[in-house]
C-alpha positions as CSV (number, residue, x, y, z in Angstrom):
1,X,-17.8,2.0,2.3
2,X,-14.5,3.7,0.7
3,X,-13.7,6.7,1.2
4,X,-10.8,9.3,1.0
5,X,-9.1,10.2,4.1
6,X,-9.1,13.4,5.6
7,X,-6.8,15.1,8.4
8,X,-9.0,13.7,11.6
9,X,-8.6,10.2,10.0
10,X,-4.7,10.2,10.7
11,X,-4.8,9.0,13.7
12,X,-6.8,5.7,12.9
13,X,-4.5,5.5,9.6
14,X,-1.4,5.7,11.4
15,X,-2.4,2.7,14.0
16,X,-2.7,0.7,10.9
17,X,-0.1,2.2,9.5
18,X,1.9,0.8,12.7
19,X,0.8,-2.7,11.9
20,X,2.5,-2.9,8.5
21,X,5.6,-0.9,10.4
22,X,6.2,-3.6,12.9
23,X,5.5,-6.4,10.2
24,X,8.6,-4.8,8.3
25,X,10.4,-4.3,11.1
26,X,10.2,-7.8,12.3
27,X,10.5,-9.3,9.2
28,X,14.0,-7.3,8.0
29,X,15.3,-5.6,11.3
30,X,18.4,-5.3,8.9
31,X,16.9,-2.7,6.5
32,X,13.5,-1.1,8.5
33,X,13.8,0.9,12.2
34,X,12.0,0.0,14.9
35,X,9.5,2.0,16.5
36,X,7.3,4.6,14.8
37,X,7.9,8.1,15.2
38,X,6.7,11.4,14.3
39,X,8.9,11.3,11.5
40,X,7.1,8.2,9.8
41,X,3.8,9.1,10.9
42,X,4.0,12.6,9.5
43,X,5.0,11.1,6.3
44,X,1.4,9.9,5.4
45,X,0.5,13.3,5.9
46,X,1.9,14.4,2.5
47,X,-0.6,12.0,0.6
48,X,-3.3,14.0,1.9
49,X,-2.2,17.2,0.0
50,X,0.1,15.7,-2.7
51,X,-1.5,16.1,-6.2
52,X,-0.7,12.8,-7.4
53,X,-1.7,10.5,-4.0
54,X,-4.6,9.9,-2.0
55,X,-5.0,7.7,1.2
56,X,-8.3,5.4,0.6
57,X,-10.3,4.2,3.7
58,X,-12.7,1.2,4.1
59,X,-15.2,1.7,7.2
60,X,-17.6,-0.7,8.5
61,X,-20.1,0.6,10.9
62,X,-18.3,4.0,11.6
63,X,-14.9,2.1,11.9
64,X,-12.1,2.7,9.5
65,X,-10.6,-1.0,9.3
66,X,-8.1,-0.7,6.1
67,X,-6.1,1.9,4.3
68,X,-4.2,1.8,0.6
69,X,-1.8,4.8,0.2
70,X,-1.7,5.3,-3.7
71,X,0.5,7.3,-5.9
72,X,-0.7,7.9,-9.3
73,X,3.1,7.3,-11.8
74,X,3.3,8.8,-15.0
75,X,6.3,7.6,-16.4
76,X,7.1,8.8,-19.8
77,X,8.8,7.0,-22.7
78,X,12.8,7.0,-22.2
79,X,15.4,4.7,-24.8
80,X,14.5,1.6,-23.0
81,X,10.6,1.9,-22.0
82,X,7.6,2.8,-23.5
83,X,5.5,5.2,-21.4
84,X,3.1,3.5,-18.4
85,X,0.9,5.0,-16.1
86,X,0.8,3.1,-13.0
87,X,-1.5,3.1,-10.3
88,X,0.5,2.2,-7.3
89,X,-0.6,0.9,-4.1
90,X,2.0,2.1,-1.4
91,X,1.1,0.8,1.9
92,X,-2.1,-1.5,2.1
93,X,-3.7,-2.5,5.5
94,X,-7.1,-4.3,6.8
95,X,-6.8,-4.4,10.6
96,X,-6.8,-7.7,11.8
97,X,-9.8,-7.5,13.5
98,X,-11.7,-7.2,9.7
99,X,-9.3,-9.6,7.9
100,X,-10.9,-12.5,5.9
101,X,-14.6,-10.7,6.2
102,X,-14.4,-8.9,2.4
103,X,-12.5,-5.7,3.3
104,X,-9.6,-6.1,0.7
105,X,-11.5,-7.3,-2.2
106,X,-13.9,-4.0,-1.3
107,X,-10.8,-2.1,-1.2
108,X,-8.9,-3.5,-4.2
109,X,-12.4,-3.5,-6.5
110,X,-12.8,0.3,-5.6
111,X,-9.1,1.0,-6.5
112,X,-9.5,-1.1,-9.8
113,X,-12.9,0.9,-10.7
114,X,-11.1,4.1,-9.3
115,X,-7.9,3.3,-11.2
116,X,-10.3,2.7,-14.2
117,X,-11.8,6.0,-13.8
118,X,-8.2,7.9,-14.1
119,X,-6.9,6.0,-17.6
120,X,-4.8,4.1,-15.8
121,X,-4.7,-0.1,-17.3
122,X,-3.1,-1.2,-14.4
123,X,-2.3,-1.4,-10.3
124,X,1.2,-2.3,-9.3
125,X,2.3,-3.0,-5.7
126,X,4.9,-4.2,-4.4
127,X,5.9,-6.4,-1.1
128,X,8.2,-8.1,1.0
129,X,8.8,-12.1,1.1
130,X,8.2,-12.3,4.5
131,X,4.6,-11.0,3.7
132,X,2.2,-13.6,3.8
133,X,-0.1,-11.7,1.8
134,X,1.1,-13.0,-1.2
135,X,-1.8,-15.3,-1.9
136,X,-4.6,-13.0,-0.8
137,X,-2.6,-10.6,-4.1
138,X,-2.6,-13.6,-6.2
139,X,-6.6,-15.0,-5.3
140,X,-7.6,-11.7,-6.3
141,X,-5.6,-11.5,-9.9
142,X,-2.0,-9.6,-9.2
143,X,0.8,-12.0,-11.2
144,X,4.8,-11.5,-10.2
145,X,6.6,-9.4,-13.2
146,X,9.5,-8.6,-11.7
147,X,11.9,-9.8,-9.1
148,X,14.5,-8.4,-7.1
149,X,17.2,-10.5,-5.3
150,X,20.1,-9.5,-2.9
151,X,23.6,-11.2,-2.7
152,X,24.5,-10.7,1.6
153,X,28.1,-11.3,2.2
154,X,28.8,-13.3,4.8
155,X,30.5,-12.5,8.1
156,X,34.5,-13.7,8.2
């Protein structure tokens, strides 16, 4: 079952919400802080009352075991891009416990019905390289359409 997340789920969320914190953190401890503080965990709070987000939750028998935070972009028409209306998956997480048992092709076929439902003609997300989710995006139908690359200078 999906569902939209209300203020007793936050609790749940935010232990998932830890998971893809500590995967960042591990992966680039040169950009994302360790630890996970009020600070961060307040910050999913907004997408409960924000117009243009929502927190999504899958449960299986009473247990919330993924999350999607989405925003919902209008971007309007400006002297280099036509206008788009993206529906943008944030943060994305099935608890490992629920992993490879159908959770996020439930989750990403209510978002694609949901996004459906709103006008929009396409989900966009975005991820990390050390994310081995890659393949799970690309099973399901996500393609790469843009790419962004860092020069690191080297220590002298």
């Amino acid at each position: 079952m999906i569902r939209l997340a209300v203020m007793e789920d936050m609790e749940r969320v935010n232990e998932l919400r830890k998971i893809v914190n500590d995967l960042h953190v591990q992966g680039r401890p040169d950009i994302f802080k360790p630890g996970f503080g009020e600070e961060v965990r307040a910050y999913a709070m907004n997408y409960l009352v924000w117009e243009n987000n929502d927190i999504l939750l899958c449960e299986r028998d009473g247990v919330i075991c993924g999350f999607a935070m989405v925003d919902y972009i209008d971007k309007p028409e400006n002297p280099y891009n036509l206008a788009r209306r993206i529906y943008h998956i944030a943060e994305i997480c099935v608890d490992p416990a629920y992993r490879r048992q159908g959770v996020g092709r439930e989750m990403m076929a209510y978002m694609e019905a949901d996004a459906k439902k709103r006008g929009f003609d396409r989900i966009e997300l975005d991820m990390w390289e050390f994310n081995d989710a890659l393949s799970f995006y690309e099973a399901i139908g996500f393609r790469t359409y843009r790419r962004y690359m860092e020069y690191v200078f080297e220590d002298d």
